[in-house]
Biopython code that builds the backbone (N, CA, C, O; Angstrom):
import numpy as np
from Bio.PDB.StructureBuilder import StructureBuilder

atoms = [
    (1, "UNK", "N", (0.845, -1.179, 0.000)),
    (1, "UNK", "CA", (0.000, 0.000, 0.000)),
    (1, "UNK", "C", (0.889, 1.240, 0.000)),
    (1, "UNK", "O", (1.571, 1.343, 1.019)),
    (2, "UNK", "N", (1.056, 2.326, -1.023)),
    (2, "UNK", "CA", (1.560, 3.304, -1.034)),
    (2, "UNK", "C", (1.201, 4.384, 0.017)),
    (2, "UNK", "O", (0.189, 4.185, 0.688)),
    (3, "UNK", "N", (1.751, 5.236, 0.178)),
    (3, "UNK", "CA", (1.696, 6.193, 1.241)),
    (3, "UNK", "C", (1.551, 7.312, 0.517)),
    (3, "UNK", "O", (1.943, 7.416, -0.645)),
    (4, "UNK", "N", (0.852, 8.415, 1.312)),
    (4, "UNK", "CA", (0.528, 9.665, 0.849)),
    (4, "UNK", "C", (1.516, 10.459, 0.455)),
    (4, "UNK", "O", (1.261, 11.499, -0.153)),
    (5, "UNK", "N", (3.468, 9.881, 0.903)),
    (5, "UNK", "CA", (4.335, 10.847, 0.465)),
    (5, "UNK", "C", (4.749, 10.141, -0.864)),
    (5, "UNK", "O", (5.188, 10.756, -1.837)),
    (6, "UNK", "N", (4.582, 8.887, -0.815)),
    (6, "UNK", "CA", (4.540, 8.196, -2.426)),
    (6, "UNK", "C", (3.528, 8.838, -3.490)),
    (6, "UNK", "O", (3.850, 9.032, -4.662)),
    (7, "UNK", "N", (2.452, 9.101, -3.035)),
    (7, "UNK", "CA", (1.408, 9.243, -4.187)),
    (7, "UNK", "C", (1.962, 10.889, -4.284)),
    (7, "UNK", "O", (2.324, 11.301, -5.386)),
    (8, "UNK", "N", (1.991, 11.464, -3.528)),
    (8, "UNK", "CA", (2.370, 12.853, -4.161)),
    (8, "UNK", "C", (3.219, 12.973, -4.938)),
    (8, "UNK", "O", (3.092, 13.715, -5.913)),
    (9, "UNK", "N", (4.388, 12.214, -4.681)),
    (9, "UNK", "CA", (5.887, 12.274, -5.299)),
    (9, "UNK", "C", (5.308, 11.592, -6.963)),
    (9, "UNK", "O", (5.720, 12.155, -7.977)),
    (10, "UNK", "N", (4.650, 10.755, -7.049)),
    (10, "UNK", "CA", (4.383, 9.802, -8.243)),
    (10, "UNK", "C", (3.872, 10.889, -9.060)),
    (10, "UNK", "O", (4.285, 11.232, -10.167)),
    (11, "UNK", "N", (2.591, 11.562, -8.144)),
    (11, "UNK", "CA", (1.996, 12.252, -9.099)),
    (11, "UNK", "C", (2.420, 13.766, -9.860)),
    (11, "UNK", "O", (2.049, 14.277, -10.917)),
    (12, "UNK", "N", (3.318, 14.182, -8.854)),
    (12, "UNK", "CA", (4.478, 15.470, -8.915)),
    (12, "UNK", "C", (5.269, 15.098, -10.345)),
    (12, "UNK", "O", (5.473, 15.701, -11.399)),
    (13, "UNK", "N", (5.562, 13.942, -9.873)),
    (13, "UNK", "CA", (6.936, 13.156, -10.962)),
    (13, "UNK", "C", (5.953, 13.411, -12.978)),
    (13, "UNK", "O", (6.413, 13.684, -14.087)),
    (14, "UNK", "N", (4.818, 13.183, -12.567)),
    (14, "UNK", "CA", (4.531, 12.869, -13.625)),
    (14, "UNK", "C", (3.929, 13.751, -14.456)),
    (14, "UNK", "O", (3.664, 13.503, -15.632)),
    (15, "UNK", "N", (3.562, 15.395, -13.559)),
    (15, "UNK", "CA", (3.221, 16.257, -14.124)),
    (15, "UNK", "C", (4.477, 16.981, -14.425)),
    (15, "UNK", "O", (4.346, 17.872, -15.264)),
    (16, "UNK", "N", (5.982, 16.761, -13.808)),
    (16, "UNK", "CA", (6.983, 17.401, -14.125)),
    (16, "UNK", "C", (7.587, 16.719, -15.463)),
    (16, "UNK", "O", (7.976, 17.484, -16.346)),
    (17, "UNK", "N", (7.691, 15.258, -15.670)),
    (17, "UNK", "CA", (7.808, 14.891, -17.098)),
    (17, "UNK", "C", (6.588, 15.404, -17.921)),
    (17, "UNK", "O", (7.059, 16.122, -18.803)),
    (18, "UNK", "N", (5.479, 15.366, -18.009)),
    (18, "UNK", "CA", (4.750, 15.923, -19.143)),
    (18, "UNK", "C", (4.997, 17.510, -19.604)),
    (18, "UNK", "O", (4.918, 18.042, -20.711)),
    (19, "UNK", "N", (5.308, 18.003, -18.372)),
    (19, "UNK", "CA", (5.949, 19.858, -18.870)),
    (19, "UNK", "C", (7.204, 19.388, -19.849)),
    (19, "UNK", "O", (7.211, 19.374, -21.080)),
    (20, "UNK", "N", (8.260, 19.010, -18.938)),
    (20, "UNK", "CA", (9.578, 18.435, -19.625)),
    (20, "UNK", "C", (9.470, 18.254, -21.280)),
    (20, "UNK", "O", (10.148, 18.949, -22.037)),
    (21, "UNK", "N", (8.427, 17.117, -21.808)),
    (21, "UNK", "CA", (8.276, 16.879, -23.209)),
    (21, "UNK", "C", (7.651, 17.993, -23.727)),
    (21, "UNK", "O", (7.812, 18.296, -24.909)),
    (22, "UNK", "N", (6.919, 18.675, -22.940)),
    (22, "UNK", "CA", (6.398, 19.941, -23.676)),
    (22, "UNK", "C", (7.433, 20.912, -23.997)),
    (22, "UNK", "O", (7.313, 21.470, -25.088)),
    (23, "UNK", "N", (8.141, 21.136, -23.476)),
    (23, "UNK", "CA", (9.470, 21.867, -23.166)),
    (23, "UNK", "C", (10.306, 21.436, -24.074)),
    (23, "UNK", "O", (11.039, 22.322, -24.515)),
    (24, "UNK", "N", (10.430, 20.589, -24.429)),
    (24, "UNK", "CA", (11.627, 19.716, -25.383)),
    (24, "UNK", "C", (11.253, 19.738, -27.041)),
    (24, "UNK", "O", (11.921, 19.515, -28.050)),
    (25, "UNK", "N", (9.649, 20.175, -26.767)),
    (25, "UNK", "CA", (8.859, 20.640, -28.466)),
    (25, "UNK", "C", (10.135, 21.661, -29.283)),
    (25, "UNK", "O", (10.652, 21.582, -30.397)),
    (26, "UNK", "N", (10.352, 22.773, -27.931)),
    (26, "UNK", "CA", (10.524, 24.214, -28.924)),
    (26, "UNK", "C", (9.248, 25.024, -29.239)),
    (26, "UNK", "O", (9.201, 26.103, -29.830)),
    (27, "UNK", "N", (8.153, 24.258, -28.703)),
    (27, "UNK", "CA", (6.735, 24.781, -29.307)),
    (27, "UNK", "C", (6.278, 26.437, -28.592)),
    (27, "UNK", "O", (5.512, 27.295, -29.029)),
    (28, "UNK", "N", (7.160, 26.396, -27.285)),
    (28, "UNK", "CA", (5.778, 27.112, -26.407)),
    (28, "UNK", "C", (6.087, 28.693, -26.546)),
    (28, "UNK", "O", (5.316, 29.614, -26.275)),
    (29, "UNK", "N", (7.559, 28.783, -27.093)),
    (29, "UNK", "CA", (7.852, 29.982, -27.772)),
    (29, "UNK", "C", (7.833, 30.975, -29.053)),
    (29, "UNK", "O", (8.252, 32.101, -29.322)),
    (30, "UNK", "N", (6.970, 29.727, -29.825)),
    (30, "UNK", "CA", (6.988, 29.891, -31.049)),
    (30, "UNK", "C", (5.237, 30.889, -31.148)),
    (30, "UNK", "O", (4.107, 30.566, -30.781)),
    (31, "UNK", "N", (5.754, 32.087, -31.785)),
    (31, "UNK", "CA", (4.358, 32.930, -32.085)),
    (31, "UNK", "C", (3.907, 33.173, -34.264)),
    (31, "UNK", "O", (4.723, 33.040, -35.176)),
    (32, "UNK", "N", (2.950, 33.403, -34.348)),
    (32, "UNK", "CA", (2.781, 33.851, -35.558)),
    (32, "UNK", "C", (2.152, 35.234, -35.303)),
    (32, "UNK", "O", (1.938, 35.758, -34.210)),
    (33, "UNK", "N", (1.848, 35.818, -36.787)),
    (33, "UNK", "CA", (1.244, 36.998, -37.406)),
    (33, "UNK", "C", (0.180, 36.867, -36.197)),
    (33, "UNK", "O", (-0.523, 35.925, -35.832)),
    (34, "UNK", "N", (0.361, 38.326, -35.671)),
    (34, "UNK", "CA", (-1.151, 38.486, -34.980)),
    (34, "UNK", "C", (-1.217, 38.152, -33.451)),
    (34, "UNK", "O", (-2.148, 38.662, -32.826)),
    (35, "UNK", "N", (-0.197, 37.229, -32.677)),
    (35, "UNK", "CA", (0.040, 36.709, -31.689)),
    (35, "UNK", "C", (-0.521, 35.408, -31.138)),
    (35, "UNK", "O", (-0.564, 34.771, -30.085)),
    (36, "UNK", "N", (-1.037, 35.331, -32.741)),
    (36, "UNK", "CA", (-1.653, 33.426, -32.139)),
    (36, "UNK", "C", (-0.405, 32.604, -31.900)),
    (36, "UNK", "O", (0.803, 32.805, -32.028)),
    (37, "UNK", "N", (-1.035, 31.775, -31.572)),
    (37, "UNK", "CA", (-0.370, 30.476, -31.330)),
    (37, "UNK", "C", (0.083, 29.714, -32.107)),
    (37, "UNK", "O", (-0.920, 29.151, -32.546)),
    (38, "UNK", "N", (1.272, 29.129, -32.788)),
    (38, "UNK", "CA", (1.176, 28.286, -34.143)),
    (38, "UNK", "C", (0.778, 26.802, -34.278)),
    (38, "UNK", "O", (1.135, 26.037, -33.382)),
    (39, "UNK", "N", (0.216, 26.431, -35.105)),
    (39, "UNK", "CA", (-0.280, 25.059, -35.209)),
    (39, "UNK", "C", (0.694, 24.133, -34.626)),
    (39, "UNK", "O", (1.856, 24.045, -35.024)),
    (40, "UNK", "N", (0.017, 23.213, -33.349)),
    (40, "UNK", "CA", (1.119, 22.060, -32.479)),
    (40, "UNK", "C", (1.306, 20.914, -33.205)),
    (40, "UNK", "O", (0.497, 20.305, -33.904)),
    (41, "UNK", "N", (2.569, 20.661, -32.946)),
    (41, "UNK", "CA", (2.797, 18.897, -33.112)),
    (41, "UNK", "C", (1.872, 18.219, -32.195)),
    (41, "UNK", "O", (1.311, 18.522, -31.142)),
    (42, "UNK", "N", (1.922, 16.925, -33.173)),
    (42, "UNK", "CA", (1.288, 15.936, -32.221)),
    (42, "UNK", "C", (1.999, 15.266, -30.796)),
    (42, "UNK", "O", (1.321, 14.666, -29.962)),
    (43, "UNK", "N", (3.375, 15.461, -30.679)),
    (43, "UNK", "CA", (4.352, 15.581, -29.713)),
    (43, "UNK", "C", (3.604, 16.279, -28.734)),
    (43, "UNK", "O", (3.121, 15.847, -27.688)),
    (44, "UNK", "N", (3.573, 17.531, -29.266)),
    (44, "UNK", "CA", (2.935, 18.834, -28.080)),
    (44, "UNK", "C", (1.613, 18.624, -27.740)),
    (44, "UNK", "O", (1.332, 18.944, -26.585)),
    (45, "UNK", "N", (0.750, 18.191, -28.400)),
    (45, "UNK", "CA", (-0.513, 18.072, -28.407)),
    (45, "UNK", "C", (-0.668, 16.290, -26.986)),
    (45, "UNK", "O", (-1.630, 16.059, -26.253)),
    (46, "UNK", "N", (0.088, 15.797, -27.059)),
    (46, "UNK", "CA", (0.232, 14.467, -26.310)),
    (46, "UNK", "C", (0.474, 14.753, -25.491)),
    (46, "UNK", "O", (-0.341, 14.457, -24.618)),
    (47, "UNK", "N", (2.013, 15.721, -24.911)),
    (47, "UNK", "CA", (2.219, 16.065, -23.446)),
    (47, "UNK", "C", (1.416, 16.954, -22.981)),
    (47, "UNK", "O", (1.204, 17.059, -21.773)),
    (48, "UNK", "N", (0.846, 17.736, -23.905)),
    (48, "UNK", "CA", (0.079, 18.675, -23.492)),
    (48, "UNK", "C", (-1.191, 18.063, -22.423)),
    (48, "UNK", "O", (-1.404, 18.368, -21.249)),
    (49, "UNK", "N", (-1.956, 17.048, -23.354)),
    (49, "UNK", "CA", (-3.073, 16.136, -22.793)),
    (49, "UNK", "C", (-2.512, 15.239, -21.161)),
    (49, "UNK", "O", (-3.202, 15.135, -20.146)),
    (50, "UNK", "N", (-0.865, 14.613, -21.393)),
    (50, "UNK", "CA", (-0.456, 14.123, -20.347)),
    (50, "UNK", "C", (-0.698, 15.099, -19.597)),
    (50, "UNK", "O", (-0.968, 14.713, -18.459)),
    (51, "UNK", "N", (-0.729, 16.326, -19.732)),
    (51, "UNK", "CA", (-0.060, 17.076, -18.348)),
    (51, "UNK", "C", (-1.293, 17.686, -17.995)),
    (51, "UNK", "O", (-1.286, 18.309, -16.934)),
    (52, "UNK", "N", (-2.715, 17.636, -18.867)),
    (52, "UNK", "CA", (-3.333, 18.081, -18.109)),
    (52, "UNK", "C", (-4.503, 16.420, -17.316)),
    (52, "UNK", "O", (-5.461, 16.344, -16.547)),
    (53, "UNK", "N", (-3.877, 15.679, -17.891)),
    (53, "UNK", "CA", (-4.087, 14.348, -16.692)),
    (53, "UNK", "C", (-3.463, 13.997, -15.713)),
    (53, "UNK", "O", (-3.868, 13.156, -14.909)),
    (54, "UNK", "N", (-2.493, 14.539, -15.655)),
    (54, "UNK", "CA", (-1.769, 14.328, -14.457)),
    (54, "UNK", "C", (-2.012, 15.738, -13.213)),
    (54, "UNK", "O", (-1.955, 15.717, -11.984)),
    (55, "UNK", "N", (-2.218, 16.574, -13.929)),
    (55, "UNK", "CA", (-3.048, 18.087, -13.052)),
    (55, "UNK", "C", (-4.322, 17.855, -12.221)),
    (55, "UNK", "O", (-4.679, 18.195, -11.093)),
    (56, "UNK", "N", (-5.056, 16.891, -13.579)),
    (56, "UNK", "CA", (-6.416, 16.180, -13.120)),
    (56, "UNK", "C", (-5.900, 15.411, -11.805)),
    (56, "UNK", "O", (-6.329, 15.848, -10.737)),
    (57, "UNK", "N", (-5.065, 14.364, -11.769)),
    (57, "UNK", "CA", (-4.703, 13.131, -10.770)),
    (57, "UNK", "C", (-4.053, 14.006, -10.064)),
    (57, "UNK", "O", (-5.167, 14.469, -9.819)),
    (58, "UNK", "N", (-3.375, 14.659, -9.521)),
    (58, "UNK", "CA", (-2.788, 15.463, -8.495)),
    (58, "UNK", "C", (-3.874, 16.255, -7.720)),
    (58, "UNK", "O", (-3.640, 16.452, -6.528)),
    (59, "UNK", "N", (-5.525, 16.940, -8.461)),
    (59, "UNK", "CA", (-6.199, 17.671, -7.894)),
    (59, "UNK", "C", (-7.315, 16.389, -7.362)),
    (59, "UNK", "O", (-8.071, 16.696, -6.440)),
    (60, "UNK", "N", (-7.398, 15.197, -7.848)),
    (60, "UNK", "CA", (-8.422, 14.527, -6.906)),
    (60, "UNK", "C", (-7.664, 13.599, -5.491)),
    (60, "UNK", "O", (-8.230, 12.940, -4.619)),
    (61, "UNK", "N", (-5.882, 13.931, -5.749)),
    (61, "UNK", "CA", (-4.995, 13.646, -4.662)),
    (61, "UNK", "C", (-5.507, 14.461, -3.681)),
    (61, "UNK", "O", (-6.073, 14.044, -2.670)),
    (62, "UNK", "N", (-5.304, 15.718, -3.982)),
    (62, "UNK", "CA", (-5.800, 16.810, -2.861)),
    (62, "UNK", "C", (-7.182, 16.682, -2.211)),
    (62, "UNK", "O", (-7.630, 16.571, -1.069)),
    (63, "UNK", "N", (-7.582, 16.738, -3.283)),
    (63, "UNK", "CA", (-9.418, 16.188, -2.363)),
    (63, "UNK", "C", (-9.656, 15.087, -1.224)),
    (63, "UNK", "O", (-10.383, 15.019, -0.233)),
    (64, "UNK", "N", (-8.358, 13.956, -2.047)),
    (64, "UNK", "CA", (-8.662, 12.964, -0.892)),
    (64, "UNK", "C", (-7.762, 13.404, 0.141)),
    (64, "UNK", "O", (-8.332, 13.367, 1.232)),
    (65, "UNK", "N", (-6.956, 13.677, 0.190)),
    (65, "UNK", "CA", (-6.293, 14.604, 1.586)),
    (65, "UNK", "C", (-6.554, 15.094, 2.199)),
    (65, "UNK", "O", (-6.436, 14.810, 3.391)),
    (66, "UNK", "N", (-7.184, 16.365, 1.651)),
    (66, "UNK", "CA", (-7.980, 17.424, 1.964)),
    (66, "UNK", "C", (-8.731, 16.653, 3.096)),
    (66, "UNK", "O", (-8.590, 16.848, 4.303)),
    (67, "UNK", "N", (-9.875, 15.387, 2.263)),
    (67, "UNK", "CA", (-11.264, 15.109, 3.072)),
    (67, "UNK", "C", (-11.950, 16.173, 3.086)),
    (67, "UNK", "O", (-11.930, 17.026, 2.198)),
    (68, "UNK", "N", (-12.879, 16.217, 4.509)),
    (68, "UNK", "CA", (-14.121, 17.081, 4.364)),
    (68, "UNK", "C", (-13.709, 17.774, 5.059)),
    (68, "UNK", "O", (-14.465, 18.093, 5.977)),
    (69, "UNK", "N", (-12.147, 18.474, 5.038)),
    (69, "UNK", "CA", (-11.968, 19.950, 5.077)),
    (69, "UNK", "C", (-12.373, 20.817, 4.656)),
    (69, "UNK", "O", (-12.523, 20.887, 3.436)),
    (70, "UNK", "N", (-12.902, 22.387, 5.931)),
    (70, "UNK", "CA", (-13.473, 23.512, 5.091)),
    (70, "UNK", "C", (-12.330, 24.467, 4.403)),
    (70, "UNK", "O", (-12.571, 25.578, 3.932)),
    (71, "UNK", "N", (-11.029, 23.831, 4.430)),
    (71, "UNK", "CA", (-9.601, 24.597, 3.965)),
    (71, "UNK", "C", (-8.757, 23.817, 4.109)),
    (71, "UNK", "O", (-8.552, 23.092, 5.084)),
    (72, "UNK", "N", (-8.007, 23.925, 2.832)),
    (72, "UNK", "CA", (-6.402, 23.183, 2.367)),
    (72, "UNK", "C", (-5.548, 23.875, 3.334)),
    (72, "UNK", "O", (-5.671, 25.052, 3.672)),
    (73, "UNK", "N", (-4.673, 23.043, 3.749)),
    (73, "UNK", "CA", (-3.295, 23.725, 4.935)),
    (73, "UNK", "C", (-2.481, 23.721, 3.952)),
    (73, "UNK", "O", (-2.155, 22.823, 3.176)),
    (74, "UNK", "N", (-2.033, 25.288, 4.084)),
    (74, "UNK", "CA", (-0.872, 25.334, 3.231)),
    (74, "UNK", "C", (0.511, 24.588, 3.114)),
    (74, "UNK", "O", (1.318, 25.061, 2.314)),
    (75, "UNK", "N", (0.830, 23.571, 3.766)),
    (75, "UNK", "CA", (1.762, 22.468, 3.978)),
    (75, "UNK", "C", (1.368, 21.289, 2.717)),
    (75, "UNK", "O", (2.137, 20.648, 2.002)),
    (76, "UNK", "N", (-0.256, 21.294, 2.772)),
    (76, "UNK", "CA", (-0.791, 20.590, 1.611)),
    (76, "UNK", "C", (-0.313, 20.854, 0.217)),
    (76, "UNK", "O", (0.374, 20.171, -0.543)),
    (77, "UNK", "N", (-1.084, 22.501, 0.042)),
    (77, "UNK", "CA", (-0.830, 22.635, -1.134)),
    (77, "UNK", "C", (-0.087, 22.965, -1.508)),
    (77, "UNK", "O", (-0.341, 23.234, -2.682)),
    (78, "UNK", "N", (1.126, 23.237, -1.208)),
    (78, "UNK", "CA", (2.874, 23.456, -1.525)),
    (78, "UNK", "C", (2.997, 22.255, -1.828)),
    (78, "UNK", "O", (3.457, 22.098, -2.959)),
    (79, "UNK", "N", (2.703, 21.068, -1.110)),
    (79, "UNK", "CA", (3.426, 19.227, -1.407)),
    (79, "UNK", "C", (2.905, 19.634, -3.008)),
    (79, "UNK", "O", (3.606, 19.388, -3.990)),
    (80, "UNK", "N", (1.976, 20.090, -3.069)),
    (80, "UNK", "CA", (1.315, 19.052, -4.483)),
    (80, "UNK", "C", (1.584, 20.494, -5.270)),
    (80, "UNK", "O", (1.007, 20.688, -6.341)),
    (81, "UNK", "N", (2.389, 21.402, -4.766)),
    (81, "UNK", "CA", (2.863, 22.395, -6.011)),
    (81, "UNK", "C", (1.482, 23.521, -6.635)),
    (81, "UNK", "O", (1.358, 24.040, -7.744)),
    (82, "UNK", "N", (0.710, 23.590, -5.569)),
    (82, "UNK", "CA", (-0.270, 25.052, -5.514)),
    (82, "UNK", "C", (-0.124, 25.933, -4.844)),
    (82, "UNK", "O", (0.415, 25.741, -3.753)),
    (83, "UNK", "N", (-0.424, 26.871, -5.114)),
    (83, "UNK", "CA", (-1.080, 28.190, -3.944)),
    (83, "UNK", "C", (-2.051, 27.663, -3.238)),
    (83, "UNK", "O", (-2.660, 26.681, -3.664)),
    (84, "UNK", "N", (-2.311, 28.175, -2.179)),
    (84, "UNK", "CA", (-3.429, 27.994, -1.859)),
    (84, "UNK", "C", (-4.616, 28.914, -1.983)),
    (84, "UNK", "O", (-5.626, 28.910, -1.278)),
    (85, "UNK", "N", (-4.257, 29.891, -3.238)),
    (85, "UNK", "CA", (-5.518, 29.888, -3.554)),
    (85, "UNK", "C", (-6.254, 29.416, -4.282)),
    (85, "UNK", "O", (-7.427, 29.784, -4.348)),
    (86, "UNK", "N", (-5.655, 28.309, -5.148)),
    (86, "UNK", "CA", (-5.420, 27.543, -5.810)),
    (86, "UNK", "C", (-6.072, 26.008, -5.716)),
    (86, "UNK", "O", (-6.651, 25.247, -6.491)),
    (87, "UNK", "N", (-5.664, 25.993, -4.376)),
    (87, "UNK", "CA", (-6.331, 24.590, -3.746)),
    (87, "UNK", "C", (-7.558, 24.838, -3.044)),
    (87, "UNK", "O", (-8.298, 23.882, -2.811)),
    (88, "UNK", "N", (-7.980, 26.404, -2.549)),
    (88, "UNK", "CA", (-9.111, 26.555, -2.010)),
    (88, "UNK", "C", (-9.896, 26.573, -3.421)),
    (88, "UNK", "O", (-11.098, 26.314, -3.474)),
    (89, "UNK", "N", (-9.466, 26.756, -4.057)),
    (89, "UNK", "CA", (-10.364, 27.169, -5.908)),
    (89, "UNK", "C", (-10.871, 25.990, -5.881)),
    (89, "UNK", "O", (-12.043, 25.742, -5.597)),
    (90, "UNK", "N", (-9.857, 25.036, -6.232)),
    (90, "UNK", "CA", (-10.560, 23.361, -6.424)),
    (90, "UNK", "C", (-11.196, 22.818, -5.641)),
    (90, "UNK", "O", (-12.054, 22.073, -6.114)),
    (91, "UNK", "N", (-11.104, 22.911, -4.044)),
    (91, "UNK", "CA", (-11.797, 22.555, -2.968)),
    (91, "UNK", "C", (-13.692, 22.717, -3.324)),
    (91, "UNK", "O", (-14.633, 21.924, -3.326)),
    (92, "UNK", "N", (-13.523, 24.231, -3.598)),
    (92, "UNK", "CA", (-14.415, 24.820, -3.824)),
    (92, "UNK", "C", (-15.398, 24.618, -5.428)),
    (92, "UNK", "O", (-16.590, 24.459, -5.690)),
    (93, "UNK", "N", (-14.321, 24.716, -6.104)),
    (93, "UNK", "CA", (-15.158, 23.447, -7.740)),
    (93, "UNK", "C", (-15.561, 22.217, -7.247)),
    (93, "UNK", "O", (-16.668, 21.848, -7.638)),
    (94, "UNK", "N", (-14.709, 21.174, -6.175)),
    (94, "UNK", "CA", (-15.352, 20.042, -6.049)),
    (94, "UNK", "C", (-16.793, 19.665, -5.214)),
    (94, "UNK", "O", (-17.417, 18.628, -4.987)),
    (95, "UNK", "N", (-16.950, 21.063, -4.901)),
    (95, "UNK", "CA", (-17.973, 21.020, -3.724)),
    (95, "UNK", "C", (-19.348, 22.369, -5.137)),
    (95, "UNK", "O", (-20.343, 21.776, -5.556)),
    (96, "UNK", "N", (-19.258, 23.160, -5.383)),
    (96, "UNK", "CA", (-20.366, 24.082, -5.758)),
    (96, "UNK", "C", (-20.191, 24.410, -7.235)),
    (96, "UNK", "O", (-20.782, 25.343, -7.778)),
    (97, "UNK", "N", (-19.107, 23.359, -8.027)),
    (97, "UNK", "CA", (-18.712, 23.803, -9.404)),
    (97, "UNK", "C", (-19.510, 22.861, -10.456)),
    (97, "UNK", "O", (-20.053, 21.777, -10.239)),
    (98, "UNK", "N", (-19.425, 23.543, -11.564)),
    (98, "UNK", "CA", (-20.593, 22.923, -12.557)),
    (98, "UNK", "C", (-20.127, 21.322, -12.603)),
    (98, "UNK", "O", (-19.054, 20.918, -12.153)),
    (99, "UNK", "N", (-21.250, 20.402, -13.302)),
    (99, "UNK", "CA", (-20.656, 19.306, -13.970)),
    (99, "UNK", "C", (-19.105, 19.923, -14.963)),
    (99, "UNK", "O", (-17.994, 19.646, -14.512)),
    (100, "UNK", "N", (-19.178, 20.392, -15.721)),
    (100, "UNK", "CA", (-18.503, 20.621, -16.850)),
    (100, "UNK", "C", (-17.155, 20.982, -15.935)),
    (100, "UNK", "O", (-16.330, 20.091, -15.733)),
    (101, "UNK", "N", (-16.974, 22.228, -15.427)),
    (101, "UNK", "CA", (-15.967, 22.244, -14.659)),
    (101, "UNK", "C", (-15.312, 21.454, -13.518)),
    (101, "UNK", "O", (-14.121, 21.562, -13.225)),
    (102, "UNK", "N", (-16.261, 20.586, -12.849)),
    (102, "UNK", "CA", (-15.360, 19.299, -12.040)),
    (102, "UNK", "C", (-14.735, 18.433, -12.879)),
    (102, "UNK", "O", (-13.607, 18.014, -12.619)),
    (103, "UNK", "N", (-15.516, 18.016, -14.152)),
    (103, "UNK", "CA", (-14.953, 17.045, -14.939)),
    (103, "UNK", "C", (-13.927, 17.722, -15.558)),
    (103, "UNK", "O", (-13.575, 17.099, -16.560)),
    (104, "UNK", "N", (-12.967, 19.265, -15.298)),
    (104, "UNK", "CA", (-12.569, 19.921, -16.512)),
    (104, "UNK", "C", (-11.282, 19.790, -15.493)),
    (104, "UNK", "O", (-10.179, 19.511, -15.962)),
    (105, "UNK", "N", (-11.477, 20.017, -13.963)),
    (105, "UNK", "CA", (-10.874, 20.054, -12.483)),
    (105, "UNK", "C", (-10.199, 18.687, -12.423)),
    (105, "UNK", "O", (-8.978, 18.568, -12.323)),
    (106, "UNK", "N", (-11.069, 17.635, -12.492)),
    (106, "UNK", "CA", (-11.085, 16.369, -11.917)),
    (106, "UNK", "C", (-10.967, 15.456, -12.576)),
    (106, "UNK", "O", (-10.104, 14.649, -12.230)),
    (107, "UNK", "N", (-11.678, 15.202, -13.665)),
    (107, "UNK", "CA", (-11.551, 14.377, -14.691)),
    (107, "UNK", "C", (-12.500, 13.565, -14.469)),
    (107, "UNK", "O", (-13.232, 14.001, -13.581)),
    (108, "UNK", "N", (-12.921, 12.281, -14.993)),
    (108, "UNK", "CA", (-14.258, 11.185, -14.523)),
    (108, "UNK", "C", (-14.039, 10.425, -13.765)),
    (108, "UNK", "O", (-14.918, 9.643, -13.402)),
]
sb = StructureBuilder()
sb.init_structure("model")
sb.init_model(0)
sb.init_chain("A")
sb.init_seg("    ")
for serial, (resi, resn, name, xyz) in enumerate(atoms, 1):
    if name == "N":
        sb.init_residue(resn, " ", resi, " ")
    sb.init_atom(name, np.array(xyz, "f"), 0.0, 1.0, " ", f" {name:<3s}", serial, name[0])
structure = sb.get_structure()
């Protein structure tokens, strides 16, 4: 059975490799005419998705930590690499936020 300083570290680990490959594109500096964004690789487009599943799995870490706390201790949300206003935000999506936005927070 893993421990809560395992699951953080796992899940830390894995949102810091998905930046990493994003990072390794060359993509996130690249601008066109106008200040859009330029069309992504599928490279970028993959870590991109990793990293916002692993954002997802790090914010339903916190929830279960959290529990039926009315506030994240900031000892919390530093482990898992938030502000805490940050972690009161999500606290607060998981409790009074739309369908669309828990699933956007949380994932299914």
């Amino acid at each position: 059975m893993s421990t809560d300083r395992d699951r953080v570290t796992e899940v830390m680990s894995r949102i810091e490799r998905a930046k990493a490959r994003i990072l390794s594109t060359g993509e996130l500096s690249e601008r066109v005419g106008g200040g859009r964004a330029p069309a992504r690789s599928t490279t970028f487009k993959r870590a991109s998705a990793e990293l916002h599943r692993a954002e997802q799995a790090r914010n339903r870490l916190l929830l279960e930590m959290a529990g039926n706390a009315d506030a994240v201790s900031g000892a919390l949300a530093e482990r898992l690499g938030l502000t805490g206003r940050h972690a009161a935000s999500l606290l607060r999506i998981s409790r009074t936020g739309s369908d669309q936005m828990r699933t956007y927070a949380f994932g299914r």
